[in-house]
C-alpha positions in Angstrom: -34.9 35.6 -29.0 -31.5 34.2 -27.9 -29.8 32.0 -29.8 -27.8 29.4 -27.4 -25.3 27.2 -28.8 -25.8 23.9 -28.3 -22.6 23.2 -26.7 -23.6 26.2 -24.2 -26.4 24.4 -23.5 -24.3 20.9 -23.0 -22.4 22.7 -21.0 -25.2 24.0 -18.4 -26.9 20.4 -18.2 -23.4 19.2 -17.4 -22.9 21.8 -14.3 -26.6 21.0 -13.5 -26.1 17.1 -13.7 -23.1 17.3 -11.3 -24.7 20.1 -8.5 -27.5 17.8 -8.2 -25.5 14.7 -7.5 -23.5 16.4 -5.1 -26.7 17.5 -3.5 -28.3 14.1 -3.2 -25.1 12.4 -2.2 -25.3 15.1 1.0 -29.0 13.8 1.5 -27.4 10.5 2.0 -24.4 11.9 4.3 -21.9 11.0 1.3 -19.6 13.9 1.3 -18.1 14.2 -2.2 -14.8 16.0 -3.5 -15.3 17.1 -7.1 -11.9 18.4 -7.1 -10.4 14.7 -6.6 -9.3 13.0 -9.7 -10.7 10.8 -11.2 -9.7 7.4 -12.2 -9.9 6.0 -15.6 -11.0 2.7 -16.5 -7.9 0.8 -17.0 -7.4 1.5 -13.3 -11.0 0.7 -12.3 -10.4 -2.3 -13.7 -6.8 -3.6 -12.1 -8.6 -2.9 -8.9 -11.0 -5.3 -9.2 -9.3 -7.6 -11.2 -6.7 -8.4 -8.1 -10.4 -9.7 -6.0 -11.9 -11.7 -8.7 -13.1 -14.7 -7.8 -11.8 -18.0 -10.1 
């Protein structure tokens, strides 16, 4: 029997996890880069902060 590490296996559900939500955002005509970067929270945040409503 093969033993797997379990960060091998982290590792697959991770590559799994992100092929499928590129799939079903193309089900939904969403067209996504997974080369972009991606933005942290601290600027997630300042985005939203400048449309708050007081």
């Amino acid at each position: 029997m093969n033993n797997v590490s379990l960060e091998t296996k982290r590792r697959y559900y991770a590559k799994v996890r992100r092929s499928n939500y590129q799939a079903s955002m193309a089900l939904e005509g969403i067209s996504v880069d997974s080369q972009a970067p991606k933005a942290n929270k601290a600027d997630v945040l300042a985005k939203y902060q400048k449309h708050k409503i007081r």
